[in-house]
DRENDO-1510 file (C-alpha; in Angstrom, 1 decimal, always signed):
<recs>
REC; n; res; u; v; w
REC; 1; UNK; -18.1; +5.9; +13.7 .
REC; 2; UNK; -15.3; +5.1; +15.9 .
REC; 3; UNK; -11.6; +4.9; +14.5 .
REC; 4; UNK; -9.8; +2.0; +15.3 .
REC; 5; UNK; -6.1; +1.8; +15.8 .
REC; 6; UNK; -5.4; -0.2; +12.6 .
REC; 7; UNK; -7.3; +2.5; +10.4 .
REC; 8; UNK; -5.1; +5.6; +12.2 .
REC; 9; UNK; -2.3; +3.4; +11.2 .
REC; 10; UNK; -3.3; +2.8; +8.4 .
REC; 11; UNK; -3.3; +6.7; +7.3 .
REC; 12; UNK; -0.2; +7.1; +9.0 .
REC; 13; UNK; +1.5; +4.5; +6.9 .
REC; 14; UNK; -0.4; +6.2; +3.8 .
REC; 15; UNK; +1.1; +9.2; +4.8 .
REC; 16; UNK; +4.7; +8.2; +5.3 .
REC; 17; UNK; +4.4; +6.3; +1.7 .
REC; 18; UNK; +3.7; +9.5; +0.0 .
REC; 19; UNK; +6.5; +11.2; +1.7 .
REC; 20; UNK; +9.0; +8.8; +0.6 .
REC; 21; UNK; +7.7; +8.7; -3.1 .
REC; 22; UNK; +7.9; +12.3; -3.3 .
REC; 23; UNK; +11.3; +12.5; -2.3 .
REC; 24; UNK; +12.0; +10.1; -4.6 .
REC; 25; UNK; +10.6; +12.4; -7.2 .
REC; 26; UNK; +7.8; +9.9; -8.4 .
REC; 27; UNK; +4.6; +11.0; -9.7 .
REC; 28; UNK; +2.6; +8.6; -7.2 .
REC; 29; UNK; -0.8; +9.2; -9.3 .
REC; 30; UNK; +0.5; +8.1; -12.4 .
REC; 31; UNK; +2.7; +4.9; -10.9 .
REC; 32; UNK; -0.6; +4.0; -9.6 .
REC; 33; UNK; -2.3; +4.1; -12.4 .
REC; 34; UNK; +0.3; +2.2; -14.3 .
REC; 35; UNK; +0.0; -0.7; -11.5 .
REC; 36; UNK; -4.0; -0.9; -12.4 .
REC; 37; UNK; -5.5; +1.5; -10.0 .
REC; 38; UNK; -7.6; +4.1; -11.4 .
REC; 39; UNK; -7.2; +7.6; -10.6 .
REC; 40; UNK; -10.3; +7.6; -9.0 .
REC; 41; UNK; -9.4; +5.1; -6.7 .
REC; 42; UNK; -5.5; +6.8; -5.4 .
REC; 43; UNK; -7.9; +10.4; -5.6 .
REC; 44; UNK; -9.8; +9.1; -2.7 .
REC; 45; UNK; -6.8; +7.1; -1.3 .
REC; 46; UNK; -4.7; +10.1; -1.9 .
REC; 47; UNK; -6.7; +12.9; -1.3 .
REC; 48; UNK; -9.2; +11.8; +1.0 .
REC; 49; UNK; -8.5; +9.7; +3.1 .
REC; 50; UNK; -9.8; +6.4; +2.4 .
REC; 51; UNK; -8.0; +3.1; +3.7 .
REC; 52; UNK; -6.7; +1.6; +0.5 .
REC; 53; UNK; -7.9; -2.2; -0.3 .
REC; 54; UNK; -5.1; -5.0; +0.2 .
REC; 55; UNK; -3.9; -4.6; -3.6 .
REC; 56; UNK; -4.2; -1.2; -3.4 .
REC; 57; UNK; -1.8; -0.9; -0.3 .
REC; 58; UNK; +0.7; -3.4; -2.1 .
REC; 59; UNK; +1.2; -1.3; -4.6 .
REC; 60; UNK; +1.7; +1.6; -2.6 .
REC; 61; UNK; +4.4; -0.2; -1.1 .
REC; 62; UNK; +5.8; -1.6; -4.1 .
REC; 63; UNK; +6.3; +2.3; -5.8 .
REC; 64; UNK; +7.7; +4.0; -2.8 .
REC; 65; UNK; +10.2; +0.2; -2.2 .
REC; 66; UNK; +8.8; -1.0; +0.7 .
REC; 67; UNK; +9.4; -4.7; +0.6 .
REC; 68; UNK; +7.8; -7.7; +2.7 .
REC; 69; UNK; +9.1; -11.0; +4.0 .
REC; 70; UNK; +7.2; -13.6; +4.9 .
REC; 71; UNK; +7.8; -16.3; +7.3 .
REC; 72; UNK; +7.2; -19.8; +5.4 .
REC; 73; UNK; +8.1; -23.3; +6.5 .
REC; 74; UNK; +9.4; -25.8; +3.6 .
REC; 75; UNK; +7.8; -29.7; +4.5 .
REC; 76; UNK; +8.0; -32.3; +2.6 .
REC; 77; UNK; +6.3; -34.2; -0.4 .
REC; 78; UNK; +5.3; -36.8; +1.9 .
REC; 79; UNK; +1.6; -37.3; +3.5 .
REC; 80; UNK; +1.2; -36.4; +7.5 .
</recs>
């Protein structure tokens, strides 16, 4: 099966996620499991080298304080 560039980056981001929690000094197993994902699940995220679900990355990025901000548009209460 062929790797795309999204998964490579994907692993790379993985990868530079865990290098910033552990200099922090965070256990990144156990913050993951105290955000809801199982050990099993950061094992293969971790360990193996599975891509991470959409929640799964959040969190990821939530423990090691990577933040997001998202574009919005404010419109108002009236009808189009």
């Amino acid at each position: 099966m062929e790797t795309t560039v999204f998964e490579t980056r994907s692993r790379e981001l993985v990868d530079d996620i865990k290098e910033i929690v552990k200099v922090k000094g965070i256990n990144l197993t156990d913050a993951l499991e105290e955000a809801g994902i199982s050990r099993k699940s950061s094992d293969r995220i971790l360990n193996k080298g599975v891509m991470p679900t959409l929640s799964e990355f959040l969190a990821l990025c939530q423990i090691s304080g990577i933040t997001f901000h998202l574009p919005y548009v404010e419109t108002t209460n009236s009808p189009m």
